[in-house]
Backbone and ligand atoms as CSV (ligand in chain L), in Angstrom:
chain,resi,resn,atom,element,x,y,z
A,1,UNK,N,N,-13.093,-56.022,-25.499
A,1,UNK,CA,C,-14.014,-55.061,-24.885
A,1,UNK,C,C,-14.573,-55.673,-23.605
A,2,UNK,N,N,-14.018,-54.999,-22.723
A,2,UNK,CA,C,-14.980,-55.909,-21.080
A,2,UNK,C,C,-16.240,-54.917,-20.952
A,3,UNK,N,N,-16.478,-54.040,-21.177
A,3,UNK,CA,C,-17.741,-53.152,-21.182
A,3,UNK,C,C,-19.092,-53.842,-21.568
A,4,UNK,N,N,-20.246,-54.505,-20.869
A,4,UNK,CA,C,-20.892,-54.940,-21.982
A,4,UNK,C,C,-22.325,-55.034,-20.911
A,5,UNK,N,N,-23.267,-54.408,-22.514
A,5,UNK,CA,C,-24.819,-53.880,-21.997
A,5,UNK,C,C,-25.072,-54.849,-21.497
A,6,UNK,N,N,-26.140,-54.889,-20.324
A,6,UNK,CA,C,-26.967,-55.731,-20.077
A,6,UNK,C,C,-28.604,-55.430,-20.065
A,7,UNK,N,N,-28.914,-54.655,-20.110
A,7,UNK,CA,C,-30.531,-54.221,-20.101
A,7,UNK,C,C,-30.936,-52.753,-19.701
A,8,UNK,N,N,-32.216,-52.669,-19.732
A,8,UNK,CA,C,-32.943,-51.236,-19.684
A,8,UNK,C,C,-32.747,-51.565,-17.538
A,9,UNK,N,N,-32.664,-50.110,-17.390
A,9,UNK,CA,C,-33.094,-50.343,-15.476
A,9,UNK,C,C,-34.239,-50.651,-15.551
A,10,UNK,N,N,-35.010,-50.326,-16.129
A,10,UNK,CA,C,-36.449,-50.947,-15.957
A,10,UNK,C,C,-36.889,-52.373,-16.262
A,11,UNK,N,N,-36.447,-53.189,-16.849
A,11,UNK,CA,C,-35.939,-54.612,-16.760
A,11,UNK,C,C,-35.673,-55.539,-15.523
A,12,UNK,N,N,-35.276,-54.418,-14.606
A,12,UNK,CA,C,-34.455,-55.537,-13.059
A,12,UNK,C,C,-35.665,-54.833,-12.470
A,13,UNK,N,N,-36.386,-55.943,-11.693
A,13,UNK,CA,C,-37.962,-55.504,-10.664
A,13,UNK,C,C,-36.952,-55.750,-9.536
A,14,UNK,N,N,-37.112,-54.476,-8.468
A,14,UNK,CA,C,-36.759,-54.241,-7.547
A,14,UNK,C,C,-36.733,-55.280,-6.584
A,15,UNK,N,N,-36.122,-55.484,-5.608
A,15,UNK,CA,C,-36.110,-56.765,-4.650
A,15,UNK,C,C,-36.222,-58.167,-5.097
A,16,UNK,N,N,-36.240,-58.464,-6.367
A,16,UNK,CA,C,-36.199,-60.100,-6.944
A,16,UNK,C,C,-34.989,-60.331,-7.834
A,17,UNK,N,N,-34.504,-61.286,-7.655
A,17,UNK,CA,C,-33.299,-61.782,-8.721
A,17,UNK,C,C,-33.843,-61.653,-10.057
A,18,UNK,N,N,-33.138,-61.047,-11.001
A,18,UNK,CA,C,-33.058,-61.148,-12.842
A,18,UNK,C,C,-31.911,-61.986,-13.613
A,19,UNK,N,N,-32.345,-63.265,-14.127
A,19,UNK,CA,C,-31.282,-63.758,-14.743
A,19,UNK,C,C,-30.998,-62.960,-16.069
A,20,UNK,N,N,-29.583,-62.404,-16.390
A,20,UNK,CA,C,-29.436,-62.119,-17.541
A,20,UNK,C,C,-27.982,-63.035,-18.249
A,21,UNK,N,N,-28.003,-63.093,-19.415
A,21,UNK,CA,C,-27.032,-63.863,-20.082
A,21,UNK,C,C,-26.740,-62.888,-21.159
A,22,UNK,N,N,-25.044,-62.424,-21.301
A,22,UNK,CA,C,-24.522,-61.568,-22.031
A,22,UNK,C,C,-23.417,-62.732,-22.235
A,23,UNK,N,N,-22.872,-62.617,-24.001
A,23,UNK,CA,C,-21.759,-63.459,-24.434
A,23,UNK,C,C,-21.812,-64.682,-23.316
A,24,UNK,N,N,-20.328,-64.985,-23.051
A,24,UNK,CA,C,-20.536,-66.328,-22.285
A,24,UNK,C,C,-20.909,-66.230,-21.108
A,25,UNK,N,N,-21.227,-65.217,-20.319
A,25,UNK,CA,C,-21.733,-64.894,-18.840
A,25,UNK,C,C,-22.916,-65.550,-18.726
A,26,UNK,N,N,-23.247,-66.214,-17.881
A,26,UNK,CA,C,-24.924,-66.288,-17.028
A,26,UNK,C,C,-24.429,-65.418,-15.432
A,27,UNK,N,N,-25.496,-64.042,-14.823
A,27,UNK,CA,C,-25.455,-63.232,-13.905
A,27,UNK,C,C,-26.971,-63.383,-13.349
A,28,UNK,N,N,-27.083,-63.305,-11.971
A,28,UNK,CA,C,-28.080,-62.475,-11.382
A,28,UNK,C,C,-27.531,-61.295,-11.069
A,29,UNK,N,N,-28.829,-60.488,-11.257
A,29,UNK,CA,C,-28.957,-59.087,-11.058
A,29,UNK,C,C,-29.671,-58.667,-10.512
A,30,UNK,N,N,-29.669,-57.485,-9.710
A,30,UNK,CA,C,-30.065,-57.210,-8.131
A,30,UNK,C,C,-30.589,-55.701,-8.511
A,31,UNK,N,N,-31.661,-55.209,-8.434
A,31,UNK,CA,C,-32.192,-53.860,-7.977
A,31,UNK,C,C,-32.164,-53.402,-6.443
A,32,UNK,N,N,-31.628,-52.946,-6.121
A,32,UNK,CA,C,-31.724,-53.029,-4.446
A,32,UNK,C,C,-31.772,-51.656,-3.739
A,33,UNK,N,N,-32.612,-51.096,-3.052
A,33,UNK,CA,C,-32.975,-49.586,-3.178
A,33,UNK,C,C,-32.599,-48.753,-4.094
A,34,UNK,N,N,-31.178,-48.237,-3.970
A,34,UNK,CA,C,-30.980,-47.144,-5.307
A,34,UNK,C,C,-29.625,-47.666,-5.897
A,35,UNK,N,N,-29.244,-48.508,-6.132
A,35,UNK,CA,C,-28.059,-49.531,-6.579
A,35,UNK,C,C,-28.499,-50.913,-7.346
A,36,UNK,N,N,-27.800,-51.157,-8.394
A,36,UNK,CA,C,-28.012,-52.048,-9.065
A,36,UNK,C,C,-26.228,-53.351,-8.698
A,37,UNK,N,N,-26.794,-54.475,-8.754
A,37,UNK,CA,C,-25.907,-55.471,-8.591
A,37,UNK,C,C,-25.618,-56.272,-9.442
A,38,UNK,N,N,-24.541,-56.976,-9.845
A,38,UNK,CA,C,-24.226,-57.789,-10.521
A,38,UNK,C,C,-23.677,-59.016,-10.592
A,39,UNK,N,N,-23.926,-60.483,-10.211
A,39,UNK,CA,C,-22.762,-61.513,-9.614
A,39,UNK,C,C,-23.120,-62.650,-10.575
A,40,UNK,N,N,-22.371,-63.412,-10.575
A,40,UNK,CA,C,-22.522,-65.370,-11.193
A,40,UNK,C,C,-23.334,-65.617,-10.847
A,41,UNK,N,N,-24.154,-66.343,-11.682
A,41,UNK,CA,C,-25.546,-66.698,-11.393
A,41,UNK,C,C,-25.111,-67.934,-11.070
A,42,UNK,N,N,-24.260,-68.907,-11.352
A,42,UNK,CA,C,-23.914,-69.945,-10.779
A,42,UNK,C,C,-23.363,-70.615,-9.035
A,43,UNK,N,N,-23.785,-70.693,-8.254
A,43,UNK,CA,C,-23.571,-70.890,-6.860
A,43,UNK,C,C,-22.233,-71.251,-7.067
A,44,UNK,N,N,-21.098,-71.143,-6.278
A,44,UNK,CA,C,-19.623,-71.573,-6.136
A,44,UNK,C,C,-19.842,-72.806,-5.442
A,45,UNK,N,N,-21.074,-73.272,-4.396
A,45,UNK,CA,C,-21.194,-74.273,-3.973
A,45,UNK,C,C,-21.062,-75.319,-4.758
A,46,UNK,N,N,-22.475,-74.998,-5.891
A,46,UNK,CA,C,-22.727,-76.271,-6.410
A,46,UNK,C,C,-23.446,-75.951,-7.583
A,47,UNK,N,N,-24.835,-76.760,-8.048
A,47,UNK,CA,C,-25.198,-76.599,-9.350
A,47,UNK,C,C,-26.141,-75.660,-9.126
A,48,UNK,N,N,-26.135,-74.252,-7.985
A,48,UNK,CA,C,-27.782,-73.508,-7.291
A,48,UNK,C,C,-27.462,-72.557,-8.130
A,49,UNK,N,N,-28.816,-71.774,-9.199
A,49,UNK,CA,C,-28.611,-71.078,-9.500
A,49,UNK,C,C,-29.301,-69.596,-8.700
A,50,UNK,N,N,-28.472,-68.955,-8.523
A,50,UNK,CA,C,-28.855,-67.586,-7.452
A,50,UNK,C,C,-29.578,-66.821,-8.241
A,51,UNK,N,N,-30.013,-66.450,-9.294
A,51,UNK,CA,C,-31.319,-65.942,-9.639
A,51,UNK,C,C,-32.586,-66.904,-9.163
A,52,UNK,N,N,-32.362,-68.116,-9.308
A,52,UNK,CA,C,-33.642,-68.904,-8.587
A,52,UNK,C,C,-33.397,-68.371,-7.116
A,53,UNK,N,N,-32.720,-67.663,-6.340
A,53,UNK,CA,C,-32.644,-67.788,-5.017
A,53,UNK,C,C,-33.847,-66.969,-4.559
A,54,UNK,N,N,-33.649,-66.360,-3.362
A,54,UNK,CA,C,-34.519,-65.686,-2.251
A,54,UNK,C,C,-33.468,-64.638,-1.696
A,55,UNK,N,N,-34.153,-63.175,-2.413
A,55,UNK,CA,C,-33.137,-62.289,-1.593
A,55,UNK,C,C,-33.821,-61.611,-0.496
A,56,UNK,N,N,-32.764,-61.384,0.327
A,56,UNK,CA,C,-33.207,-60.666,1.749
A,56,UNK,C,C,-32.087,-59.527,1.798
A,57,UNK,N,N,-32.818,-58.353,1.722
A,57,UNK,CA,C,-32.115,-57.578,1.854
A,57,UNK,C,C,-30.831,-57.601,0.989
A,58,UNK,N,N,-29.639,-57.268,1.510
A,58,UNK,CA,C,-28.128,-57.145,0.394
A,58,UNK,C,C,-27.809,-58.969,0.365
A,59,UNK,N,N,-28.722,-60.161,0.550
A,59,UNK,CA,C,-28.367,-61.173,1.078
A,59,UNK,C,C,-29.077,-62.370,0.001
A,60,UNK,N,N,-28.640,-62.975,-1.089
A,60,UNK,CA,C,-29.403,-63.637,-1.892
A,60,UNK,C,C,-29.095,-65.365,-0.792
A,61,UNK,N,N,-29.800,-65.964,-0.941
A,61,UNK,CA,C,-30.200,-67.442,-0.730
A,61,UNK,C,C,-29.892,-68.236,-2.089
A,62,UNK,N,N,-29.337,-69.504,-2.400
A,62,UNK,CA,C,-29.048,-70.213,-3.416
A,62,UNK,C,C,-30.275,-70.849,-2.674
A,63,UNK,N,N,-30.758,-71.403,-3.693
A,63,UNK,CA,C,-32.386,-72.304,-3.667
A,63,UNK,C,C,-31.698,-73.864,-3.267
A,64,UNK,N,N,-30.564,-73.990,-3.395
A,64,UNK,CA,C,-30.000,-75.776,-3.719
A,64,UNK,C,C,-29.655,-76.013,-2.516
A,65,UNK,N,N,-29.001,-75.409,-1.417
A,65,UNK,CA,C,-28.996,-75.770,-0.481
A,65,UNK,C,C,-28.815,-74.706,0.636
A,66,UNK,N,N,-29.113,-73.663,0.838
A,66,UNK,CA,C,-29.907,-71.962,1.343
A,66,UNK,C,C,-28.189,-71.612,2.269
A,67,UNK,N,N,-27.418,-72.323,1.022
A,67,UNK,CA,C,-26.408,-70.621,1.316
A,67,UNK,C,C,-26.543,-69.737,0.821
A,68,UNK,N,N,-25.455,-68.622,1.459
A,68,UNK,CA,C,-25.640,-66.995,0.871
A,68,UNK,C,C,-24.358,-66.381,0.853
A,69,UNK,N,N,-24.772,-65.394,-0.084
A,69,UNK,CA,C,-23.907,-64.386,-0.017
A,69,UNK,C,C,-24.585,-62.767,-0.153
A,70,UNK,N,N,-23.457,-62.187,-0.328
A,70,UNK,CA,C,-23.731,-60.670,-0.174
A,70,UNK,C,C,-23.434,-59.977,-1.087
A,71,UNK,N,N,-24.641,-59.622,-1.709
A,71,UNK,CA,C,-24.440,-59.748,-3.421
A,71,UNK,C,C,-23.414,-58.773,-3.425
A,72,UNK,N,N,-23.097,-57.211,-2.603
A,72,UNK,CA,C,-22.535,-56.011,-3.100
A,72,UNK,C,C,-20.818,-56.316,-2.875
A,73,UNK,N,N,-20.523,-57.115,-2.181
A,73,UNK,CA,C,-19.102,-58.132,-2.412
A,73,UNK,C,C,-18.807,-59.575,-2.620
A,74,UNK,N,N,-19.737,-59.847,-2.746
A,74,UNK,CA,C,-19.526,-61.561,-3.427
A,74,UNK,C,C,-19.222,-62.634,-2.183
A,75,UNK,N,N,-18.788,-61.900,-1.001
A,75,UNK,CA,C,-18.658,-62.709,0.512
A,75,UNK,C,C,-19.842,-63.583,0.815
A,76,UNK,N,N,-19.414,-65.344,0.845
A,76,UNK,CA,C,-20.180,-66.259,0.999
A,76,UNK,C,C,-20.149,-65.679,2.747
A,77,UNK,N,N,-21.617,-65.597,2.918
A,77,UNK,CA,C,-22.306,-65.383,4.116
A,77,UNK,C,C,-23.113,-66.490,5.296
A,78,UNK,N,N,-23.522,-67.707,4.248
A,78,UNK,CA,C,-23.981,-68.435,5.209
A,78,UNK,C,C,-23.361,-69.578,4.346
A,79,UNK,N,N,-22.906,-70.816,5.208
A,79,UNK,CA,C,-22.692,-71.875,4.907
A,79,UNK,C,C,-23.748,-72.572,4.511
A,80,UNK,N,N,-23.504,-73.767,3.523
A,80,UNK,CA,C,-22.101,-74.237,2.973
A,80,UNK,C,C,-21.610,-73.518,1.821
A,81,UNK,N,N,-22.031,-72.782,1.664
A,81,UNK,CA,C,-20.959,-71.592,1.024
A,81,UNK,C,C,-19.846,-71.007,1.704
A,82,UNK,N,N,-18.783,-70.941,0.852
A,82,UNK,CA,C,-17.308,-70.630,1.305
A,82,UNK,C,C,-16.430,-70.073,0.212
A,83,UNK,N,N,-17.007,-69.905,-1.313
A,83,UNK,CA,C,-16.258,-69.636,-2.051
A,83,UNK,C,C,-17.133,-68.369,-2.397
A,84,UNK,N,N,-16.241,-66.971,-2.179
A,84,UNK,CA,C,-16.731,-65.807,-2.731
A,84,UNK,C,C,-17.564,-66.345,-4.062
A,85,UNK,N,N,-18.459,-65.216,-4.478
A,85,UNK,CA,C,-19.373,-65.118,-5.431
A,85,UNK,C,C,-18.804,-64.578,-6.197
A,86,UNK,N,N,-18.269,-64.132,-7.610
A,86,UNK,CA,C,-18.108,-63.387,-8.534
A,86,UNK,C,C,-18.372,-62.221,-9.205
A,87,UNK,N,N,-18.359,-61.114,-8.388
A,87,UNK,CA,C,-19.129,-59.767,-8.422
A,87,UNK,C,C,-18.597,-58.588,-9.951
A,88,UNK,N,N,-19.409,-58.173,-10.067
A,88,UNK,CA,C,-19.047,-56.965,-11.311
A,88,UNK,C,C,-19.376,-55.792,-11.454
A,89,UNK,N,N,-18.330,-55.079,-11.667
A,89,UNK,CA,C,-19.000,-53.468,-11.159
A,89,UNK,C,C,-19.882,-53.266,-12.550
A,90,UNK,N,N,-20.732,-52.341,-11.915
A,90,UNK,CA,C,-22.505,-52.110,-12.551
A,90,UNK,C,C,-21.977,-50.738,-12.873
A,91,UNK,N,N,-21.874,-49.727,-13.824
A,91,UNK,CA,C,-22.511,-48.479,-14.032
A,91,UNK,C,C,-24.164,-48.467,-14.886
A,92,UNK,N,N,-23.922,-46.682,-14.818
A,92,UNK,CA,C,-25.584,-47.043,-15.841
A,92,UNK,C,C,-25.951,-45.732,-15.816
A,93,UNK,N,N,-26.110,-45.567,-17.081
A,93,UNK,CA,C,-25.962,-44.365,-17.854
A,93,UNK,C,C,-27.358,-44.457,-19.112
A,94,UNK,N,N,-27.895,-42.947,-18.729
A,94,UNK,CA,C,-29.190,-43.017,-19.300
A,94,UNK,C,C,-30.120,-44.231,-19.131
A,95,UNK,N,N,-30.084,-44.458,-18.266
A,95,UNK,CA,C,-31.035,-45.807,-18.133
A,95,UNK,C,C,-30.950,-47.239,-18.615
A,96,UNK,N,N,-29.688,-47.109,-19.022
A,96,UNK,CA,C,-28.966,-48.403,-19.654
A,96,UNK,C,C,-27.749,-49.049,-18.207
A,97,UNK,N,N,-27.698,-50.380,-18.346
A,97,UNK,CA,C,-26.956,-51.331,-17.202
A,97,UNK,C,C,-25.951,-51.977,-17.873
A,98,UNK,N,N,-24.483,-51.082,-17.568
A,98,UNK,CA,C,-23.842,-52.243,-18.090
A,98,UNK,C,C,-23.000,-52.627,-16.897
A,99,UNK,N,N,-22.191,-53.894,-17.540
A,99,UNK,CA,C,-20.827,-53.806,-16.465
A,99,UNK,C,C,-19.631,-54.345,-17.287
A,100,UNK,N,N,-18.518,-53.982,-16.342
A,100,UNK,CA,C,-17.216,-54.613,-16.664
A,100,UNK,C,C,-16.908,-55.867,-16.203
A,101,UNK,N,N,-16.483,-57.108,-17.107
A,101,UNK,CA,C,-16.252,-58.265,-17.206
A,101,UNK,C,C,-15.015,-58.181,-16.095
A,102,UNK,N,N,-14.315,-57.545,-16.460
A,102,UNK,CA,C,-13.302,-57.516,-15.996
A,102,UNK,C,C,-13.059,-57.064,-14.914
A,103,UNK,N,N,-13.602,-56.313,-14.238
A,103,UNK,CA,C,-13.233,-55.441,-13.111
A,103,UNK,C,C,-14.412,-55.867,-11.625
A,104,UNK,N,N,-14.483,-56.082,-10.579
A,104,UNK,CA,C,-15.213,-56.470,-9.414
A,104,UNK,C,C,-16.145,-55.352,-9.290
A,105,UNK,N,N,-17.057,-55.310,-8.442
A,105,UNK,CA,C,-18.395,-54.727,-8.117
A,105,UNK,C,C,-17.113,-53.451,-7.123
A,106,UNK,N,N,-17.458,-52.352,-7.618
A,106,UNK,CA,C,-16.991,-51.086,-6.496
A,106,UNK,C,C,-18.158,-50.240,-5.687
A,107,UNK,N,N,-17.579,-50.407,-4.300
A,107,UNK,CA,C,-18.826,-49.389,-3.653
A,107,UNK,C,C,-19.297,-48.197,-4.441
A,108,UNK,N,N,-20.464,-47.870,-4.502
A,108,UNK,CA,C,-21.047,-46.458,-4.793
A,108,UNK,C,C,-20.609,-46.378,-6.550
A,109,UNK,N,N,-20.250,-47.357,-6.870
A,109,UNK,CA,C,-20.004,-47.288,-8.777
A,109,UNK,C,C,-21.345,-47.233,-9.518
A,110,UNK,N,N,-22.258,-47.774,-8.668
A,110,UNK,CA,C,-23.329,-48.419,-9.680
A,110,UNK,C,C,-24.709,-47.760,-8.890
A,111,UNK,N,N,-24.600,-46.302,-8.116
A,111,UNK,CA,C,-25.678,-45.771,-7.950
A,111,UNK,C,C,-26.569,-45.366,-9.014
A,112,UNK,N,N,-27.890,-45.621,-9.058
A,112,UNK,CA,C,-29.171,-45.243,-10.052
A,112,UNK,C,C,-29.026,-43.646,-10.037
L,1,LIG,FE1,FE,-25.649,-73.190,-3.708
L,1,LIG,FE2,FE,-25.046,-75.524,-2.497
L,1,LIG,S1,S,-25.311,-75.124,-4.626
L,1,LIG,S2,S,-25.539,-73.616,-1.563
């Protein structure tokens, strides 16, 4: 089953990273105007975890050494990041967040 809940929408506070941990996943999760996000909470850099980060706009900050990426495609944005982020498409239905393990973050999949 790659389908798998992650929380109420009301759970992810708008504009701040949410760490959630489903089976073996650790994710930050992104409220971001009317779209919900989903990526590795683990930095590809190094040991930064991107729910500790600083988001700006579609743009999270790893706290460990203030690269970025872009949460809605996983594109490392500021160096020393260089290894895409790990993105997952979000639906959400009745007010429930899930995503597919399996499948990447798709534009406009995961509108509120
Ligand atoms: Fe995230 Fe280095 S560990 S930028």
């Amino acid at each position: 089953m790659s389908r798998l809940f992650l929380c109420d929408v009301t759970e992810i506070a708008p504009g701040t990273p949410t760490k959630i941990e489903v089976e073996d996943l650790v994710l930050a999760v992104f409220k971001i105007e009317d779209a919900i996000y989903a990526i590795d909470d683990q930095c590809t850099h190094g040991p930064g975890s991107l729910s500790e980060g600083e988001l700006d706009g579609h743009y999270i900050e790893c706290d460990f050494h203030q690269g970025g990426f872009d949460v809605r495609t996983g594109e490392p944005v500021v160096p020393p990041c260089m290894i895409p982020i790990r993105t997952y498409e979000v639906t959400v239905e009745n007010g429930q967040v899930f995503i597919d393990r399996e499948r990447p973050a798709v534009a406009c999949a995961n509108k509120l």
